[in-house]
C-alpha positions as CSV (number, residue, x, y, z in Angstrom):
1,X,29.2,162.9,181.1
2,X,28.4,161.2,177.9
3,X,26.0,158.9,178.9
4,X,23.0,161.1,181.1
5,X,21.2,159.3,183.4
6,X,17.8,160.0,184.4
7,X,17.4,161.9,187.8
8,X,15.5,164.0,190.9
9,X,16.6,166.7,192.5
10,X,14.4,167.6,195.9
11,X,14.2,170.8,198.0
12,X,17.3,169.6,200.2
13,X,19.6,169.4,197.4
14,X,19.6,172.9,196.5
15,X,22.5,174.3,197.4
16,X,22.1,178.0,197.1
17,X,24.5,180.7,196.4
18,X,24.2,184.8,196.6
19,X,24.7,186.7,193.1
20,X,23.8,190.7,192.5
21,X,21.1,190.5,194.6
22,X,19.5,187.1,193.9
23,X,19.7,183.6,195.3
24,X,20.4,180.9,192.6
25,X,19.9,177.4,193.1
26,X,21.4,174.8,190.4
27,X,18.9,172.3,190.0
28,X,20.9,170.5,186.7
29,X,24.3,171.4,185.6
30,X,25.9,170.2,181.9
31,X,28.1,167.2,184.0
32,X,24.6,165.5,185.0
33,X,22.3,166.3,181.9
34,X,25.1,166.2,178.8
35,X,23.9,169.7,177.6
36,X,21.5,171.7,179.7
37,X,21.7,173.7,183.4
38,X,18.8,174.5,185.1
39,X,18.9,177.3,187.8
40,X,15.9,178.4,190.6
41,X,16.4,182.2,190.7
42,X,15.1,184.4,193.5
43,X,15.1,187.5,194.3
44,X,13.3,190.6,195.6
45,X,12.3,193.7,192.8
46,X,15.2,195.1,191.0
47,X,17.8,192.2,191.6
48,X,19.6,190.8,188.9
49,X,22.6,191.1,186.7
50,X,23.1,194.2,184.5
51,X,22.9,193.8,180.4
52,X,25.3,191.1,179.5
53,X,25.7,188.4,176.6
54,X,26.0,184.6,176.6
55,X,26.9,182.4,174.1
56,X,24.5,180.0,175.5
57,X,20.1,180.4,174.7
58,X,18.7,181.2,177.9
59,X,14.9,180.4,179.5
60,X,13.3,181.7,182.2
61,X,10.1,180.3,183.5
62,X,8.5,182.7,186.0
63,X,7.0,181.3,189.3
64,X,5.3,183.7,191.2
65,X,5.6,187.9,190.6
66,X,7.0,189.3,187.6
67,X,10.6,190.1,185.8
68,X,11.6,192.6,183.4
69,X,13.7,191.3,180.7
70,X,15.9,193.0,178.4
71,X,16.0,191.2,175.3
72,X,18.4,192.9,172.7
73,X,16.6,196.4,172.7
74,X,13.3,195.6,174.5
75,X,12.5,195.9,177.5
76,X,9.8,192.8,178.2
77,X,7.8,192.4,181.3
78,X,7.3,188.6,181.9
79,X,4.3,187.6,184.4
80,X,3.7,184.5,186.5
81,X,3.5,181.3,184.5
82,X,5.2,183.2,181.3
83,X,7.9,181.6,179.6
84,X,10.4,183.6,177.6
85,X,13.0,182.1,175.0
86,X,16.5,184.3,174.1
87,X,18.9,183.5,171.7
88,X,22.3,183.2,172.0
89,X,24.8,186.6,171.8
90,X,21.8,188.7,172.1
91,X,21.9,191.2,175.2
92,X,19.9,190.5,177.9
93,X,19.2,191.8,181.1
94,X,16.6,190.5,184.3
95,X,15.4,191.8,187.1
């Protein structure tokens, strides 16, 4: 889409999926916003995918409890209402 258009997305479009343990929910994907996905993550202590690299900058916002993050090296413990930033090709890891 070249041309983004402004829009919602309520509780009843989510349509979840089931990944290593988590339930993901994509609120925005790159065909509606031109460059961005957003994703509502869930899951209980110790879900997540192990160390991996994107190309892509991730952000996680957290909502409620607490996730440990791998970002290259360090192992990062981000609380409710923390917001953590990781570049591209560094490996990460969440649970």
């Amino acid at each position: 889409m070249s041309n983004p258009e402004p829009f919602i997305v309520t509780p009843k479009d989510h349509k979840p999926f089931h990944v290593v343990g988590e339930t993901i929910a994509v609120l925005a994907d790159t065909k509606r916003t031109g460059s961005i996905e957003v994703f509502l993550q869930e899951g209980p202590e110790g879900a997540g995918p192990p160390p991996h690299v994107h190309a892509w900058a991730e952000a996680y916002y957290v909502l409620e409890g607490a996730i440990d993050v791998l970002i290259d090296d360090r192992l990062q413990v981000v609380r409710q209402g923390e917001f953590v930033f990781i570049l591209a090709a560094l490996p990460t890891h969440s649970a």
